[in-house]
C-alpha positions in Angstrom: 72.8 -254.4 -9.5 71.3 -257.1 -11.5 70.1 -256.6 -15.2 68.0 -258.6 -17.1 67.8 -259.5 -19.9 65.4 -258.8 -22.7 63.7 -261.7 -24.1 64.6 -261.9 -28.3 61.9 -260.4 -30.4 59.4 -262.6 -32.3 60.0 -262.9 -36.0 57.8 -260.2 -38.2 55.7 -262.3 -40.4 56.7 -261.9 -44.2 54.5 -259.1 -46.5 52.0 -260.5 -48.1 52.9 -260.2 -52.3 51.9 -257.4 -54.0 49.4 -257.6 -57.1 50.8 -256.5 -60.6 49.7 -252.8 -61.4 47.3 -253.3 -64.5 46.1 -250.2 -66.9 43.2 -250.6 -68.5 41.8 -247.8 -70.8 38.4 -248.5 -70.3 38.4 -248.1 -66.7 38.3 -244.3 -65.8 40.1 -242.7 -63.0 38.2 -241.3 -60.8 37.2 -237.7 -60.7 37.0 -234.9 -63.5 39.0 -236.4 -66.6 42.3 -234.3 -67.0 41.0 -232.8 -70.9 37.4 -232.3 -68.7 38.9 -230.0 -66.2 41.0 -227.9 -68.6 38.0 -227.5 -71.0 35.8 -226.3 -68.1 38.8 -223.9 -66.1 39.5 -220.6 -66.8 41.7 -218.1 -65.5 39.2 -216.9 -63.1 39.7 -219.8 -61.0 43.6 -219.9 -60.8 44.0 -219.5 -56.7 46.4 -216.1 -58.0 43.9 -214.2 -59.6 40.9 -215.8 -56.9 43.7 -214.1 -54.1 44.8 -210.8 -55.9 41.0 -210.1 -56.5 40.5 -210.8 -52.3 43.1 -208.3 -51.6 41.8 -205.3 -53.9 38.3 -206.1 -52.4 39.5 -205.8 -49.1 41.9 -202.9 -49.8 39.0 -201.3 -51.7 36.9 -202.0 -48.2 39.2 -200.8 -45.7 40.0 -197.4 -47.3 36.1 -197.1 -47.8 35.8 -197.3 -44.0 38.7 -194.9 -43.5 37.3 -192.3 -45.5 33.8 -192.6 -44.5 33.9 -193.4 -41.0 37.8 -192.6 -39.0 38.7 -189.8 -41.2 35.5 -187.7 -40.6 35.8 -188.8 -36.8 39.6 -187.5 -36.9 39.4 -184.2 -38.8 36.2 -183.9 -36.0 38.5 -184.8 -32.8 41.3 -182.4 -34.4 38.9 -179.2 -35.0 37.8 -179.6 -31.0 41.2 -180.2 -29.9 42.2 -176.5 -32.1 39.2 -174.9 -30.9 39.9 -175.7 -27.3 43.5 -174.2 -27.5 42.8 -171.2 -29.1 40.3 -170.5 -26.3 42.8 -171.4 -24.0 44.9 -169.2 -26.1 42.8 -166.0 -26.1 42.1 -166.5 -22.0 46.2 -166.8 -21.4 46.2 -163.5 -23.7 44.2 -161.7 -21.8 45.5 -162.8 -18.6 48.8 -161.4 -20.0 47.4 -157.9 -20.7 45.6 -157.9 -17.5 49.2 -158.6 -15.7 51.2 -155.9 -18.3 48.6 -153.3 -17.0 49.3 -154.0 -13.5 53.3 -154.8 -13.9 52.8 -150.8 -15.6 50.7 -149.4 -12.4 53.6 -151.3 -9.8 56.2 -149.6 -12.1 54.7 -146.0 -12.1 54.0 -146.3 -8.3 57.8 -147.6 -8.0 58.9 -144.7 -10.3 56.6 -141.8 -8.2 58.1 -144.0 -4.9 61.7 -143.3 -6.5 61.1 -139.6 -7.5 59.8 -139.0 -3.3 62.5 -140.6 -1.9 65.3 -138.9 -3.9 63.2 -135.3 -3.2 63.1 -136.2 0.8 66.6 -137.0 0.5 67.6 -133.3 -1.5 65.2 -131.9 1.1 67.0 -133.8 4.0 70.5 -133.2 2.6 69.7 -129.5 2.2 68.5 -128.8 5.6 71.6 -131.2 7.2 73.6 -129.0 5.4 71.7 -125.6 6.4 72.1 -126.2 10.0 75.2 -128.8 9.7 76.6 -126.5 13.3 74.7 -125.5 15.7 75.5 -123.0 17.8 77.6 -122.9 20.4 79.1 -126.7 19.3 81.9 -127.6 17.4 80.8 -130.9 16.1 78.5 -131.1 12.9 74.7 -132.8 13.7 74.8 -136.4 13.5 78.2 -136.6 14.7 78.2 -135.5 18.1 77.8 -138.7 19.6 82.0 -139.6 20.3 84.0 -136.7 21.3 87.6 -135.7 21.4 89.5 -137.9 24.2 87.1 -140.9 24.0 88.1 -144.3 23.4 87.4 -145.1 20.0 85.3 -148.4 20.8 82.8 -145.6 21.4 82.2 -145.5 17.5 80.3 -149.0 17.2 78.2 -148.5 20.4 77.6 -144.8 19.0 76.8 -145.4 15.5 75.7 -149.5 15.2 74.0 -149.2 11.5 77.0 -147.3 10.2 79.7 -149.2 7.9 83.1 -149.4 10.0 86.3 -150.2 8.7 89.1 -150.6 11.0 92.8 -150.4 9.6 95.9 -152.2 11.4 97.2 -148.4 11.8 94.7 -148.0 14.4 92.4 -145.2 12.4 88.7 -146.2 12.4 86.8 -145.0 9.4 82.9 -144.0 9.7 81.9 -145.0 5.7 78.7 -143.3 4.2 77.2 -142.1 7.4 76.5 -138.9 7.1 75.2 -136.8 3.9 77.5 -134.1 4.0 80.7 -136.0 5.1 81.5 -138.9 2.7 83.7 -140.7 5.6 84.7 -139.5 8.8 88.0 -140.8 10.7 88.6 -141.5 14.5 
């Protein structure tokens, strides 16, 4: 790779000399006069009293607006928001009473369903018990199914919604099947 080179830089011509500052009093500067200004300037004008007079104007502005104008809109938005919940309120409430009187008229029907069940059952239990032999048969109602000398896998077939336990001794238990005999062994 070839480089050039850079041609020198002409010479900067010289600064032309400068003239000799000269005062003379009877020449004003221009603008105001320094005593002028001062004489005619008060404290009114100084840019920190001219900014702390902006801000309490437009602090005095803004919470005029707030007061007049989004407070009265809130406190309006707020009273429809509280009126709207406390109808929702008093419709939820009397949802809730409508439900308590029907949760009460399913539990009185449950309790008269109940008191029915466990009469049937006295009435049942009383005639089971009444006529628990009939005549002429030694084995009570209900449990004449499985006789003396038959195999005892009989039970299950015989009695398929009662609760069998079978122990390893070989005894096969018949557990709350029938209202009169708590549990009846094969």
């Amino acid at each position: 790779m070839v480089t050039k080179k850079k041609p020198p830089a002409p010479p900067k011509p010289p600064a032309p000399p400068k003239a000799p500052a000269t005062r003379n009093p009877d020449i004003p500067a221009p603008g105001p006069s320094r005593a002028a200004s001062q004489s005619k300037s008060s404290w009114k004008d100084h840019p920190v009293y001219v900014l702390g007079g902006v801000v309490v104007a437009t602090s005095a502005a803004v919470a005029a607006v707030f007061y007049q104008v989004v407070l009265p809109a809130r406190e309006a938005e707020a009273k429809s928001k509280a009126d709207k919940l406390e109808a929702a309120q008093a419709q939820l409430q009397s949802k809730l009473t409508a439900k308590d009187s029907e949760l009460g008229a399913v539990r009185r029907d449950l309790q008269a369903s109940k008191d029915l069940a466990d009469a049937l059952h006295l009435e049942l239990r009383s005639s089971l018990t009444a006529q628990l032999f009939s005549a002429n048969d030694p084995y009570p109602n209900g449990l004449r199914s499985v006789r003396v000398g038959e195999p005892v896998a009989n039970v299950a077939r015989a009695y398929p919604r009662a609760t069998i336990d079978k122990s390893k001794d070989g005894v096969t238990a018949l557990r709350r099947y029938h209202p009169t005999f708590a549990n009846i062994y094969y």
